[in-house]
C-alpha positions as CSV (number, residue, x, y, z in Angstrom):
1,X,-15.8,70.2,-6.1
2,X,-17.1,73.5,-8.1
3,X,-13.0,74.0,-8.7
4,X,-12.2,70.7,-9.8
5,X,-15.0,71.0,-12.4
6,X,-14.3,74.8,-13.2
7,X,-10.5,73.6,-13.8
8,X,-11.9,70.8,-16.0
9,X,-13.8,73.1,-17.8
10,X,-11.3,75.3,-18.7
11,X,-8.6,72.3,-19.3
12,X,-11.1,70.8,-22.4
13,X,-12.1,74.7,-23.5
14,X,-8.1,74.8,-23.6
15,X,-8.4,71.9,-25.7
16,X,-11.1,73.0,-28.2
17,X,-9.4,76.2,-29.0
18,X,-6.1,74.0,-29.9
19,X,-8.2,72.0,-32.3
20,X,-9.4,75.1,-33.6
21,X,-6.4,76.6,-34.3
22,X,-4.6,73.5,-35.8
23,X,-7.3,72.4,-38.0
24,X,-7.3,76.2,-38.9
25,X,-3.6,76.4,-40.0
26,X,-3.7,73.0,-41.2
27,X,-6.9,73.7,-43.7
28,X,-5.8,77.4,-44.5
29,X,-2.4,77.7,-44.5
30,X,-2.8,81.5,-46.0
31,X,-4.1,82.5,-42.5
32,X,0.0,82.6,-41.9
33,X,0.8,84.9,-44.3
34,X,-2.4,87.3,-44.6
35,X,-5.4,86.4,-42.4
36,X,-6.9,89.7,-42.5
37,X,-7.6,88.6,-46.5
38,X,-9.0,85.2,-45.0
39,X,-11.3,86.6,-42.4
40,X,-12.3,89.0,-45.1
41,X,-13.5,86.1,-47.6
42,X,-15.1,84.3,-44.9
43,X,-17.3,88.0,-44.3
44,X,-18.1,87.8,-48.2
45,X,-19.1,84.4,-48.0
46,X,-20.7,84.4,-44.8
47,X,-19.7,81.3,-43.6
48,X,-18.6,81.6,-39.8
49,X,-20.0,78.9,-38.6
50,X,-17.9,75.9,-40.2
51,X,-14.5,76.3,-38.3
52,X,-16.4,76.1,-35.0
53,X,-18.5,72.7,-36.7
54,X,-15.8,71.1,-37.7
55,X,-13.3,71.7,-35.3
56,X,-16.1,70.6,-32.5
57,X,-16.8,67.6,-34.4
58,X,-12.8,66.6,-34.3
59,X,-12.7,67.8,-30.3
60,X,-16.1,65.5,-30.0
61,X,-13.7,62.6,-31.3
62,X,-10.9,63.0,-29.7
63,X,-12.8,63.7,-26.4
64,X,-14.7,60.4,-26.6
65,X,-11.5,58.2,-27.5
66,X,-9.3,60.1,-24.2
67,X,-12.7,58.9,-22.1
68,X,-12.7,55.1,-23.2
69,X,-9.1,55.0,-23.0
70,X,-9.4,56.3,-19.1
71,X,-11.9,53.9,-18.5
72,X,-10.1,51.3,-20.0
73,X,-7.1,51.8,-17.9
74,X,-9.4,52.5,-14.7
75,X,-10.7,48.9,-15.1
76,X,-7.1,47.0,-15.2
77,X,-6.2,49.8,-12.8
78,X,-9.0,48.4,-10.4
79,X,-7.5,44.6,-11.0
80,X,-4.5,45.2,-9.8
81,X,-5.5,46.2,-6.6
């Protein structure tokens, strides 16, 4: 039981950082070319936080519509038998 949940765990924090990164590269194309000038702007302008806020708010999304579509196809699932 602790596995199963410890490999869960790691499968959604697996998840997170690939939201993360996409909405990263997506937003900030730059961080290709030259993210040590990125991650130095972000020091000036001390704002650290808004990567990790906006990419949990997309995962938060995401994680509730995988959810309802699992229990959506438990339920017909369940008919069937």
């Amino acid at each position: 039981m602790v596995e199963k949940f410890k490999l869960a765990i790691k499968k959604e924090v697996l998840y997170y950082l690939f939201t993360l990164l996409a909405l990263a590269l997506i937003m900030h194309s730059d961080l290709l070319s030259n993210p040590f000038l990125r991650l130095h702007n972000m020091y000036e302008k001390g704002n650290f936080s808004h990567p990790f806020l906006y990419s949990f708010i997309i995962y938060s999304t995401i994680l509730i519509l995988r959810k309802t579509i699992d229990f959506i196809i438990g339920v017909f699932e369940k008919k069937a038998h």
